[in-house]
C-alpha positions as CSV (number, residue, x, y, z in Angstrom):
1,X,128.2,92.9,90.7
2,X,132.3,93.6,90.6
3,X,133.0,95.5,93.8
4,X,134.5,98.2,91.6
5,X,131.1,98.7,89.3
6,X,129.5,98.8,92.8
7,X,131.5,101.8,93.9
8,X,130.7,103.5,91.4
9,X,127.4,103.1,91.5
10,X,128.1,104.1,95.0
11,X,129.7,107.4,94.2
12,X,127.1,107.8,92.2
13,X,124.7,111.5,93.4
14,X,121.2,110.4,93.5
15,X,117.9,110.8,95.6
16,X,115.4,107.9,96.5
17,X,112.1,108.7,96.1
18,X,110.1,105.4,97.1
19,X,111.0,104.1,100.6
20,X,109.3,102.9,103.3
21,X,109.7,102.9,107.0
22,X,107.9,100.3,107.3
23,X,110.0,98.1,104.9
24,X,113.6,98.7,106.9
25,X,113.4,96.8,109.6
26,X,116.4,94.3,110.1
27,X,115.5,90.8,110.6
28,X,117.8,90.5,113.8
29,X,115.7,93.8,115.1
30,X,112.1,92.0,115.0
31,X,113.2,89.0,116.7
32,X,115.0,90.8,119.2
33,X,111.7,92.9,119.7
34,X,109.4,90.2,119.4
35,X,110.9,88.1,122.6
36,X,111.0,91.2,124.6
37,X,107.3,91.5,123.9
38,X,106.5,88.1,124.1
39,X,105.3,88.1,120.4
40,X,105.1,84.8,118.0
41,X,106.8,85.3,114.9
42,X,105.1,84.0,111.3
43,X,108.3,81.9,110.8
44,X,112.0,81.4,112.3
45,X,114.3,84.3,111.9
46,X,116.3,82.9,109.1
47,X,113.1,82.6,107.1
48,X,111.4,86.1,107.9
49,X,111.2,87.7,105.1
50,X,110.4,85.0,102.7
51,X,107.0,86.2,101.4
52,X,104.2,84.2,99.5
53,X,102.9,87.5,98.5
54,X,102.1,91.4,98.7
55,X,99.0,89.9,101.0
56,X,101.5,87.9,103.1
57,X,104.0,91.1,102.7
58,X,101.4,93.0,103.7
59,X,100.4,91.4,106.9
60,X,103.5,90.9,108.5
61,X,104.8,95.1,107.9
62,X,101.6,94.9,110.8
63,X,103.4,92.9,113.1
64,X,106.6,94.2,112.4
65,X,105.6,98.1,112.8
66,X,103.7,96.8,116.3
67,X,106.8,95.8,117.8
68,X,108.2,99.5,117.5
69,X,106.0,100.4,120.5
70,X,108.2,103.2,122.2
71,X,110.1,106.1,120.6
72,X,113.5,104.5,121.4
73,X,113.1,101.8,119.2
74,X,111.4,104.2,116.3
75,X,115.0,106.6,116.5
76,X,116.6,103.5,116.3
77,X,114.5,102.5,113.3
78,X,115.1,105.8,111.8
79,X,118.7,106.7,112.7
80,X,119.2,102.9,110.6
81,X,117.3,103.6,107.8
82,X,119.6,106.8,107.0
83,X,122.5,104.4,107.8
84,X,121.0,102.6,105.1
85,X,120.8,105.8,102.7
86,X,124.3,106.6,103.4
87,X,125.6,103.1,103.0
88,X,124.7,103.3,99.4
89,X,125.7,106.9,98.2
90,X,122.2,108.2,98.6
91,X,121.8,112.1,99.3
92,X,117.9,112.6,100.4
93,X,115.5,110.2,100.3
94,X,111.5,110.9,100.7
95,X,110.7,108.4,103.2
96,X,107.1,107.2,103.6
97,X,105.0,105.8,106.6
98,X,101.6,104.7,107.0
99,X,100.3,105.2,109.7
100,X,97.7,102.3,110.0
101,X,100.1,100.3,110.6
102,X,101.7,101.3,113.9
103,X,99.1,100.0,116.4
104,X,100.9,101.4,119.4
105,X,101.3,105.0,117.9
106,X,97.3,105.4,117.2
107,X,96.0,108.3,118.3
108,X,99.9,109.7,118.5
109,X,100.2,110.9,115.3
110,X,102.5,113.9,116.2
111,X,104.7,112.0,118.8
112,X,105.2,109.5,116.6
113,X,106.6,112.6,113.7
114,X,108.6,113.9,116.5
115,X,110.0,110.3,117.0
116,X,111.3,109.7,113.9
117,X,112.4,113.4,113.6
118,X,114.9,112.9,116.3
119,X,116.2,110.0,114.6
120,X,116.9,111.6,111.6
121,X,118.0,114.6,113.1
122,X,120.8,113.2,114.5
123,X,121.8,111.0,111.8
124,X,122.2,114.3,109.8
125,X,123.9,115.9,112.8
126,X,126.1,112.8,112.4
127,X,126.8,113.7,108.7
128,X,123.8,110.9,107.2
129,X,121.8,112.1,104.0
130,X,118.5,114.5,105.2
131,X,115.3,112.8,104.5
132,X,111.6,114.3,104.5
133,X,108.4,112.1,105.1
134,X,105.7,111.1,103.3
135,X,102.7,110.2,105.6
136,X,100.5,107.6,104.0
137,X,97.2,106.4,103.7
138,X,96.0,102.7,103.6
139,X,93.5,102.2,100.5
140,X,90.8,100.3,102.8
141,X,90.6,104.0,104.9
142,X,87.1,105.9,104.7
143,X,87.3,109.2,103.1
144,X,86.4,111.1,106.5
145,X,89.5,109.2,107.7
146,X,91.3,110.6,105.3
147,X,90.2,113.9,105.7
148,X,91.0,113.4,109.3
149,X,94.4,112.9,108.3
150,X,95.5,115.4,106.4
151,X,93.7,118.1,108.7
152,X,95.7,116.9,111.5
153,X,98.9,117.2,109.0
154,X,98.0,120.5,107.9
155,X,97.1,122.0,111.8
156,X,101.0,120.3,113.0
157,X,102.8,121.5,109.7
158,X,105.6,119.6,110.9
159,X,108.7,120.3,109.3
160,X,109.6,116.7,108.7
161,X,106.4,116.2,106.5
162,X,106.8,116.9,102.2
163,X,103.8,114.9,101.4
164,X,100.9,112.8,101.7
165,X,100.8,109.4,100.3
166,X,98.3,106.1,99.5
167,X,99.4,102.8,99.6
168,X,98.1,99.3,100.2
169,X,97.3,96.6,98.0
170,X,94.9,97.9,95.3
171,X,93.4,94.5,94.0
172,X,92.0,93.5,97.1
173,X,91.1,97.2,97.7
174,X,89.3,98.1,94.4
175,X,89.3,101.9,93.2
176,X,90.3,104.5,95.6
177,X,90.7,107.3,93.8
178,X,87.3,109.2,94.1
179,X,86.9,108.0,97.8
180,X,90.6,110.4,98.2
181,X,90.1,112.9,95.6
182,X,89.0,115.5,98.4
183,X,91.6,114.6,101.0
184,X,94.6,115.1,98.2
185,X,92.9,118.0,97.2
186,X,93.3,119.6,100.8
187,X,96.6,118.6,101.1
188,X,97.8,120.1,97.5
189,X,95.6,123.0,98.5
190,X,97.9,123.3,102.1
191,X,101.3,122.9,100.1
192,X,101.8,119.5,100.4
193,X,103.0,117.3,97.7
194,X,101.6,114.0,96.5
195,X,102.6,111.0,95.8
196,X,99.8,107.9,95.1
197,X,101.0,103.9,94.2
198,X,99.4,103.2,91.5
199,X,100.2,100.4,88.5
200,X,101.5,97.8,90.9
201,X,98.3,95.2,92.2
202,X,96.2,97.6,89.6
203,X,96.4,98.1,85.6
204,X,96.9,101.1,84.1
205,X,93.1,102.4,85.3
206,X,94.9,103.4,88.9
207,X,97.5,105.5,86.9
208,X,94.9,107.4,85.6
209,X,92.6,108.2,89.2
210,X,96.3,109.0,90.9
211,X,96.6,111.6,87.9
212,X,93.4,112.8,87.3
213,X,91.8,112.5,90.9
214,X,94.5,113.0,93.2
215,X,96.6,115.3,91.2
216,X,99.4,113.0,91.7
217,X,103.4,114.7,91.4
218,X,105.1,111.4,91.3
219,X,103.8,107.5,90.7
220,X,105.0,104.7,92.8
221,X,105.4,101.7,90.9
222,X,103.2,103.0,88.0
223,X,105.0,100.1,85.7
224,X,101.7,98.6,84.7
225,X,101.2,101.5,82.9
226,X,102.7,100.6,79.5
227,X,99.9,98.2,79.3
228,X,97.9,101.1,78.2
229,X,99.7,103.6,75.1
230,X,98.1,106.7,75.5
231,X,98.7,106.7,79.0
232,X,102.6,106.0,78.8
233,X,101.8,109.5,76.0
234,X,100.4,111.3,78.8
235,X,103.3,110.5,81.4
236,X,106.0,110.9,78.7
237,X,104.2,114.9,78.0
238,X,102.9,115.8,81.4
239,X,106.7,114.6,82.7
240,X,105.2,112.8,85.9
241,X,107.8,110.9,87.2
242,X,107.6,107.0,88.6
243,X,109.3,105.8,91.7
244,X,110.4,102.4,90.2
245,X,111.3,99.5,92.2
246,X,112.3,96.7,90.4
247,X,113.5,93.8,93.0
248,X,110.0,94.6,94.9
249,X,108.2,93.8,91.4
250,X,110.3,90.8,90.9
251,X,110.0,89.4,94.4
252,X,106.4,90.1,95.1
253,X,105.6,88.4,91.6
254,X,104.5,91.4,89.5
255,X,107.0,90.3,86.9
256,X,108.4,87.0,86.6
257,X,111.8,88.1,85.2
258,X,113.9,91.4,85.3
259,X,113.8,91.2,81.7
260,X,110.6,91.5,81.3
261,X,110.1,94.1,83.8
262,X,109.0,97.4,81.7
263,X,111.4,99.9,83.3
264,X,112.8,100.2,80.1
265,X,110.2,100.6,78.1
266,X,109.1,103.1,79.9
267,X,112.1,105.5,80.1
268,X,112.5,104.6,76.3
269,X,109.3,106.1,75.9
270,X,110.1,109.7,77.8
271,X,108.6,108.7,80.5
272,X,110.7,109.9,83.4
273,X,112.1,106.8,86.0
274,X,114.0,106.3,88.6
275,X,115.0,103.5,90.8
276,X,114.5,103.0,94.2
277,X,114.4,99.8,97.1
278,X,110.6,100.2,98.5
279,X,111.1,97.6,101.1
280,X,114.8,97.1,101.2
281,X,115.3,95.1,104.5
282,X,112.3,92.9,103.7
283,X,113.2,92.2,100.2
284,X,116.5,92.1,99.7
285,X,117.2,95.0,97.8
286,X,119.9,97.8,97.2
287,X,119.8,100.6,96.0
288,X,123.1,100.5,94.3
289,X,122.0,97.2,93.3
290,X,119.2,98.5,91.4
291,X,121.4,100.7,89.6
292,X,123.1,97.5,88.7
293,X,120.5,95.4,88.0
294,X,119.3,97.5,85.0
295,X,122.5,98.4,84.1
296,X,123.4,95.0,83.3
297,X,119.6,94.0,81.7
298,X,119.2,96.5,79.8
299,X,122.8,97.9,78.9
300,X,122.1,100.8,80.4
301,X,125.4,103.1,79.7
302,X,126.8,105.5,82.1
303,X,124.9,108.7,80.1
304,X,121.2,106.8,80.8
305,X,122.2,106.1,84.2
306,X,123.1,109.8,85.1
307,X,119.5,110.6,83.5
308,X,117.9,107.8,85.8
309,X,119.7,109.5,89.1
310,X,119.1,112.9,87.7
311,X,115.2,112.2,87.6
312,X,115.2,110.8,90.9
313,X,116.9,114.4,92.4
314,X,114.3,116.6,90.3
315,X,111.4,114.1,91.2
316,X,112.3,114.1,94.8
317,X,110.7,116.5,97.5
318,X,113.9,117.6,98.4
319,X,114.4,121.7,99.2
320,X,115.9,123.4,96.2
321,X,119.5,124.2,97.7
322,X,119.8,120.0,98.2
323,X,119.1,119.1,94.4
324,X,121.4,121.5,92.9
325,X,123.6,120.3,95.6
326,X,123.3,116.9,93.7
327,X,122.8,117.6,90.5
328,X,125.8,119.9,90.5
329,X,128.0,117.1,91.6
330,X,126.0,115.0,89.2
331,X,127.4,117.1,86.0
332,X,131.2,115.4,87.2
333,X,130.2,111.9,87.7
Protein backbone atom coordinates (compact mmCIF):
# COMPACT_ATOMS: atom_id res chain seq x y z
CA UNK A 1 0.00 0.00 0.00
CA UNK A 2 1.26 3.70 -1.20
CA UNK A 3 2.06 5.52 2.14
CA UNK A 4 -0.36 8.17 0.98
CA UNK A 5 -3.59 5.59 0.53
CA UNK A 6 -2.34 4.38 3.94
CA UNK A 7 -2.90 7.82 5.58
CA UNK A 8 -5.85 8.01 4.58
CA UNK A 9 -6.97 5.07 5.61
CA UNK A 10 -5.40 6.25 8.67
CA UNK A 11 -7.37 9.39 8.94
CA UNK A 12 -9.96 7.44 8.43
CA UNK A 13 -12.87 7.52 11.89
CA UNK A 14 -13.65 4.08 12.72
CA UNK A 15 -14.17 1.58 15.71
CA UNK A 16 -12.78 -2.08 15.96
CA UNK A 17 -15.02 -4.41 17.10
CA UNK A 18 -13.02 -7.83 17.14
CA UNK A 19 -9.76 -7.77 19.08
CA UNK A 20 -8.11 -9.69 21.32
CA UNK A 21 -5.86 -9.21 24.27
CA UNK A 22 -4.67 -12.18 23.86
CA UNK A 23 -3.63 -11.72 20.20
CA UNK A 24 -1.23 -8.38 20.89
CA UNK A 25 1.55 -9.52 22.33
CA UNK A 26 4.82 -8.36 20.57
CA UNK A 27 7.14 -11.15 19.65
CA UNK A 28 10.15 -9.26 21.39
CA UNK A 29 7.72 -9.05 24.65
CA UNK A 30 7.28 -13.03 24.98
CA UNK A 31 10.81 -13.80 24.69
CA UNK A 32 11.82 -11.24 26.95
CA UNK A 33 9.16 -12.74 29.42
CA UNK A 34 9.88 -16.23 28.73
CA UNK A 35 13.82 -16.01 29.82
CA UNK A 36 12.88 -14.13 32.85
CA UNK A 37 10.63 -17.05 33.74
CA UNK A 38 12.70 -19.57 32.57
CA UNK A 39 10.05 -20.78 29.96
CA UNK A 40 10.91 -22.83 26.55
CA UNK A 41 9.56 -21.19 23.67
CA UNK A 42 7.62 -23.51 20.69
CA UNK A 43 10.22 -22.06 18.22
CA UNK A 44 12.99 -19.18 17.97
CA UNK A 45 11.79 -15.66 18.16
CA UNK A 46 12.14 -14.94 14.59
CA UNK A 47 9.71 -17.77 13.91
CA UNK A 48 7.06 -17.20 16.68
CA UNK A 49 4.21 -16.55 15.22
CA UNK A 50 4.39 -18.78 12.27
CA UNK A 51 1.30 -21.03 12.92
CA UNK A 52 0.36 -24.51 11.41
CA UNK A 53 -3.11 -23.70 12.51
CA UNK A 54 -6.04 -22.27 14.73
CA UNK A 55 -5.09 -25.53 17.01
CA UNK A 56 -1.31 -24.57 17.00
CA UNK A 57 -2.67 -20.68 17.31
CA UNK A 58 -4.57 -21.77 19.89
CA UNK A 59 -2.09 -23.40 22.13
CA UNK A 60 0.59 -21.05 22.09
CA UNK A 61 -2.09 -17.68 23.13
CA UNK A 62 -1.81 -20.31 26.48
CA UNK A 63 1.74 -19.84 26.82
CA UNK A 64 1.91 -16.47 25.77
CA UNK A 65 -1.04 -15.10 28.22
CA UNK A 66 1.04 -17.34 31.18
CA UNK A 67 3.87 -15.26 30.84
CA UNK A 68 1.83 -12.03 31.88
CA UNK A 69 1.92 -13.22 35.41
CA UNK A 70 2.02 -9.82 37.36
CA UNK A 71 -0.13 -6.67 36.79
CA UNK A 72 2.96 -4.70 35.48
CA UNK A 73 3.35 -6.62 32.62
CA UNK A 74 -0.73 -6.79 31.90
CA UNK A 75 -0.63 -2.53 31.91
CA UNK A 76 2.09 -2.89 29.82
CA UNK A 77 0.09 -5.29 27.59
CA UNK A 78 -2.70 -2.96 27.71
CA UNK A 79 -1.25 0.49 27.61
CA UNK A 80 0.45 -1.26 23.97
CA UNK A 81 -2.50 -2.53 22.65
CA UNK A 82 -4.15 1.15 22.68
CA UNK A 83 -0.71 2.23 21.24
CA UNK A 84 -1.67 -0.16 18.72
CA UNK A 85 -5.43 1.46 18.25
CA UNK A 86 -4.01 4.85 18.00
CA UNK A 87 -1.22 3.96 15.61
CA UNK A 88 -3.80 3.17 13.06
CA UNK A 89 -6.52 6.01 13.40
CA UNK A 90 -8.74 3.76 15.54
CA UNK A 91 -11.26 5.68 18.01
CA UNK A 92 -12.71 2.80 20.45
CA UNK A 93 -12.09 -0.59 20.14
CA UNK A 94 -14.21 -3.51 22.11
CA UNK A 95 -11.38 -5.48 23.29
CA UNK A 96 -11.88 -9.13 24.32
CA UNK A 97 -10.14 -11.53 26.81
CA UNK A 98 -10.66 -14.97 27.85
CA UNK A 99 -10.00 -15.66 30.75
CA UNK A 100 -9.07 -19.42 30.53
CA UNK A 101 -6.23 -18.55 29.26
CA UNK A 102 -4.34 -16.56 31.93
CA UNK A 103 -3.19 -19.30 34.22
CA UNK A 104 -1.63 -16.98 36.75
CA UNK A 105 -4.86 -14.67 37.04
CA UNK A 106 -7.30 -17.77 37.98
CA UNK A 107 -9.24 -17.22 40.67
CA UNK A 108 -8.34 -13.21 40.22
CA UNK A 109 -10.91 -12.36 37.97
CA UNK A 110 -11.41 -8.74 39.34
CA UNK A 111 -7.63 -7.89 39.87
CA UNK A 112 -6.90 -8.98 36.73
CA UNK A 113 -10.08 -6.13 35.28
CA UNK A 114 -8.55 -3.74 37.46
CA UNK A 115 -5.11 -4.48 35.78
CA UNK A 116 -5.87 -3.86 32.47
CA UNK A 117 -8.17 -0.94 33.53
CA UNK A 118 -5.11 0.95 34.65
CA UNK A 119 -3.49 0.37 31.48
CA UNK A 120 -6.04 1.74 29.53
CA UNK A 121 -6.76 4.39 31.78
CA UNK A 122 -3.77 5.94 31.38
CA UNK A 123 -3.31 5.42 27.79
CA UNK A 124 -6.61 7.56 27.55
CA UNK A 125 -5.16 9.95 30.14
CA UNK A 126 -2.33 10.08 27.58
CA UNK A 127 -4.72 10.98 24.79
CA UNK A 128 -5.05 6.95 23.27
CA UNK A 129 -8.48 5.85 21.89
CA UNK A 130 -10.96 4.41 25.10
CA UNK A 131 -11.64 0.79 24.79
CA UNK A 132 -14.29 -1.33 26.79
CA UNK A 133 -13.88 -5.19 27.37
CA UNK A 134 -15.45 -8.06 26.33
CA UNK A 135 -14.79 -11.04 28.86
CA UNK A 136 -14.86 -14.31 27.10
CA UNK A 137 -15.74 -17.78 27.44
CA UNK A 138 -13.75 -20.84 26.06
CA UNK A 139 -16.27 -23.22 24.11
CA UNK A 140 -14.86 -26.49 26.02
CA UNK A 141 -16.27 -24.54 29.60
CA UNK A 142 -19.25 -26.35 31.47
CA UNK A 143 -22.36 -24.42 31.60
CA UNK A 144 -22.14 -24.01 35.51
CA UNK A 145 -18.74 -22.40 34.64
CA UNK A 146 -20.32 -20.25 32.67
CA UNK A 147 -22.88 -19.28 34.85
CA UNK A 148 -20.09 -18.74 37.36
CA UNK A 149 -18.80 -16.28 35.15
CA UNK A 150 -21.08 -14.04 34.32
CA UNK A 151 -22.50 -13.92 38.10
CA UNK A 152 -19.20 -12.87 39.18
CA UNK A 153 -19.35 -10.13 36.13
CA UNK A 154 -22.68 -9.03 37.10
CA UNK A 155 -21.85 -8.89 41.27
CA UNK A 156 -18.33 -6.55 40.19
CA UNK A 157 -20.19 -4.43 37.39
CA UNK A 158 -16.94 -3.24 36.55
CA UNK A 159 -17.03 -0.25 34.49
CA UNK A 160 -14.48 -1.60 32.01
CA UNK A 161 -16.74 -4.54 31.07
CA UNK A 162 -19.56 -3.99 27.74
CA UNK A 163 -20.00 -7.60 27.18
CA UNK A 164 -19.64 -11.11 27.44
CA UNK A 165 -18.08 -13.18 24.81
CA UNK A 166 -17.37 -17.09 23.50
CA UNK A 167 -14.60 -18.11 21.65
CA UNK A 168 -12.37 -21.09 21.01
CA UNK A 169 -12.15 -23.27 18.20
CA UNK A 170 -15.64 -24.64 17.46
CA UNK A 171 -14.70 -27.83 15.30
CA UNK A 172 -12.87 -29.48 17.86
CA UNK A 173 -15.46 -28.15 20.36
CA UNK A 174 -18.71 -29.22 18.68
CA UNK A 175 -22.11 -27.21 19.40
CA UNK A 176 -22.09 -24.77 22.25
CA UNK A 177 -24.86 -22.99 21.97
CA UNK A 178 -27.48 -24.70 24.13
CA UNK A 179 -24.72 -25.58 26.81
CA UNK A 180 -24.59 -21.18 26.97
CA UNK A 181 -27.97 -20.27 26.16
CA UNK A 182 -28.66 -19.57 30.03
CA UNK A 183 -25.38 -17.88 30.92
CA UNK A 184 -25.99 -15.21 27.76
CA UNK A 185 -29.31 -15.06 28.86
CA UNK A 186 -28.22 -13.69 32.38
CA UNK A 187 -25.86 -11.46 31.13
CA UNK A 188 -28.44 -9.75 28.41
CA UNK A 189 -30.84 -9.94 31.36
CA UNK A 190 -27.93 -7.76 33.60
CA UNK A 191 -27.31 -5.29 30.63
CA UNK A 192 -24.63 -6.73 29.18
CA UNK A 193 -24.07 -7.09 25.48
CA UNK A 194 -23.16 -10.08 23.49
CA UNK A 195 -20.96 -10.95 21.13
CA UNK A 196 -20.49 -15.01 20.14
CA UNK A 197 -17.70 -16.32 17.22
CA UNK A 198 -19.50 -18.11 15.20
CA UNK A 199 -18.88 -19.11 11.15
CA UNK A 200 -15.17 -19.42 11.50
CA UNK A 201 -14.01 -23.48 12.42
CA UNK A 202 -18.10 -23.93 12.15
CA UNK A 203 -20.61 -23.61 9.00
CA UNK A 204 -23.37 -21.55 8.96
CA UNK A 205 -25.22 -23.97 11.91
CA UNK A 206 -23.13 -21.81 14.73
CA UNK A 207 -24.57 -18.53 13.14
CA UNK A 208 -27.78 -19.69 13.87
CA UNK A 209 -27.21 -21.02 17.88
CA UNK A 210 -25.25 -17.48 18.43
CA UNK A 211 -28.59 -15.87 17.02
CA UNK A 212 -31.20 -17.90 18.17
CA UNK A 213 -29.57 -19.26 21.57
CA UNK A 214 -27.49 -16.67 22.74
CA UNK A 215 -29.27 -13.63 21.43
CA UNK A 216 -26.12 -12.67 19.85
CA UNK A 217 -25.70 -8.35 19.00
CA UNK A 218 -22.72 -8.87 16.83
CA UNK A 219 -20.97 -12.06 14.98
CA UNK A 220 -17.29 -12.61 15.06
CA UNK A 221 -16.13 -13.96 11.97
CA UNK A 222 -19.63 -15.17 10.87
CA UNK A 223 -18.15 -15.40 7.09
CA UNK A 224 -19.19 -19.04 6.68
CA UNK A 225 -22.40 -17.87 6.79
CA UNK A 226 -23.04 -17.25 3.04
CA UNK A 227 -22.79 -20.89 2.76
CA UNK A 228 -26.23 -20.93 3.82
CA UNK A 229 -28.96 -18.13 1.84
CA UNK A 230 -31.57 -17.77 4.14
CA UNK A 231 -29.35 -17.14 6.80
CA UNK A 232 -27.22 -14.29 4.96
CA UNK A 233 -31.58 -13.12 4.57
CA UNK A 234 -31.91 -13.14 8.14
CA UNK A 235 -28.59 -11.12 8.96
CA UNK A 236 -29.11 -8.73 5.97
CA UNK A 237 -33.10 -8.09 7.85
CA UNK A 238 -32.41 -8.46 11.45
CA UNK A 239 -29.13 -5.98 10.70
CA UNK A 240 -26.73 -8.07 13.03
CA UNK A 241 -23.54 -6.98 12.29
CA UNK A 242 -20.17 -9.28 11.74
CA UNK A 243 -16.80 -8.42 13.15
CA UNK A 244 -14.75 -9.49 9.99
CA UNK A 245 -11.19 -10.28 9.96
CA UNK A 246 -9.86 -11.07 6.85
CA UNK A 247 -5.89 -11.60 7.31
CA UNK A 248 -6.92 -14.06 10.40
CA UNK A 249 -9.13 -16.09 7.79
CA UNK A 250 -6.40 -16.06 5.30
CA UNK A 251 -3.54 -16.95 7.65
CA UNK A 252 -5.24 -19.50 9.70
CA UNK A 253 -6.40 -21.25 6.33
CA UNK A 254 -10.19 -20.53 6.33
CA UNK A 255 -9.81 -19.17 2.87
CA UNK A 256 -7.08 -19.85 0.70
CA UNK A 257 -7.14 -16.44 -1.11
CA UNK A 258 -8.45 -12.84 -0.28
CA UNK A 259 -10.38 -13.24 -3.24
CA UNK A 260 -12.21 -15.72 -2.38
CA UNK A 261 -12.84 -14.59 1.06
CA UNK A 262 -16.82 -13.69 1.18
CA UNK A 263 -16.60 -10.25 2.84
CA UNK A 264 -17.99 -8.99 -0.14
CA UNK A 265 -20.54 -11.03 -0.63
CA UNK A 266 -21.71 -10.51 2.30
CA UNK A 267 -21.92 -6.66 2.60
CA UNK A 268 -23.30 -6.97 -1.16
CA UNK A 269 -26.00 -8.73 0.32
CA UNK A 270 -27.05 -5.99 3.27
CA UNK A 271 -25.46 -7.80 5.54
CA UNK A 272 -23.73 -5.26 7.79
CA UNK A 273 -19.52 -5.77 7.98
CA UNK A 274 -16.80 -4.37 9.25
CA UNK A 275 -13.20 -5.03 9.43
CA UNK A 276 -11.09 -5.64 12.21
CA UNK A 277 -7.29 -7.36 13.09
CA UNK A 278 -8.43 -10.32 15.78
CA UNK A 279 -4.96 -11.19 16.47
CA UNK A 280 -2.88 -8.41 15.15
CA UNK A 281 0.63 -9.05 16.68
CA UNK A 282 0.30 -12.78 16.05
CA UNK A 283 -0.76 -12.58 12.60
CA UNK A 284 0.46 -9.87 10.94
CA UNK A 285 -2.32 -7.71 10.50
CA UNK A 286 -3.36 -4.01 10.43
CA UNK A 287 -6.02 -2.50 10.67
CA UNK A 288 -5.53 0.15 8.14
CA UNK A 289 -4.30 -2.67 6.25
CA UNK A 290 -7.53 -4.29 6.17
CA UNK A 291 -9.07 -1.34 5.01
CA UNK A 292 -6.58 -1.74 2.18
CA UNK A 293 -6.72 -5.14 1.51
CA UNK A 294 -10.38 -5.03 0.45
CA UNK A 295 -10.09 -1.86 -0.93
CA UNK A 296 -7.87 -3.11 -3.48
CA UNK A 297 -9.70 -6.85 -3.94
CA UNK A 298 -12.71 -5.79 -4.21
CA UNK A 299 -12.58 -2.14 -5.53
CA UNK A 300 -14.05 -1.01 -2.78
CA UNK A 301 -14.57 3.04 -3.39
CA UNK A 302 -14.24 5.54 -0.79
CA UNK A 303 -18.39 5.74 -0.34
CA UNK A 304 -18.38 1.65 0.63
CA UNK A 305 -15.54 2.16 2.75
CA UNK A 306 -17.21 5.03 4.87
CA UNK A 307 -20.26 2.41 5.13
CA UNK A 308 -17.67 -0.37 6.29
CA UNK A 309 -16.18 2.14 9.15
CA UNK A 310 -19.62 3.47 9.76
CA UNK A 311 -20.90 -0.12 10.72
CA UNK A 312 -18.02 -0.83 12.82
CA UNK A 313 -18.95 2.72 15.10
CA UNK A 314 -22.82 1.67 15.23
CA UNK A 315 -21.83 -2.08 15.83
CA UNK A 316 -19.42 -1.21 18.53
CA UNK A 317 -20.21 -1.11 22.31
CA UNK A 318 -19.09 2.17 22.49
CA UNK A 319 -21.18 4.91 24.89
CA UNK A 320 -23.40 7.02 22.72
CA UNK A 321 -21.52 10.48 23.05
CA UNK A 322 -18.25 8.42 21.42
CA UNK A 323 -20.04 7.14 18.13
CA UNK A 324 -21.58 10.41 17.26
CA UNK A 325 -18.25 11.60 18.11
CA UNK A 326 -17.00 9.42 15.12
CA UNK A 327 -19.62 9.27 12.99
CA UNK A 328 -19.87 13.09 13.02
CA UNK A 329 -16.33 13.31 11.87
CA UNK A 330 -17.14 10.43 9.61
CA UNK A 331 -19.77 12.68 7.51
CA UNK A 332 -16.25 14.91 6.46
CA UNK A 333 -13.98 12.12 5.55
Amino acid sequence: MQAPEANRLKSLPKAEVHLHLEGCFEAAVIAQWAKLEGVALPRPQEDLFKFSGLTDFLGFLDLACGLASTSERLVELSYGLSQRLADNGTGYADVIFNPTHWHAWHGRLGAMLDAMDAGFKAAEQDGLPPVGLCVSLLRTQSADAATELVDSLISMRHPRVVALSVDGNEATAGRTGPRFADAFRRAGDAGLRRTVHAGESSGPEGVWDAVDLLGADRIDHGVRAVEDAVLVRMLADRQIPLGVCPTSNLVLGVYPSIQEHPVERLRAAGVRVSLNTDDPALLGASLVGEYGLCRQAFGWSDGVTKGVARTSIEASFAPEHIKASLLNALGSW
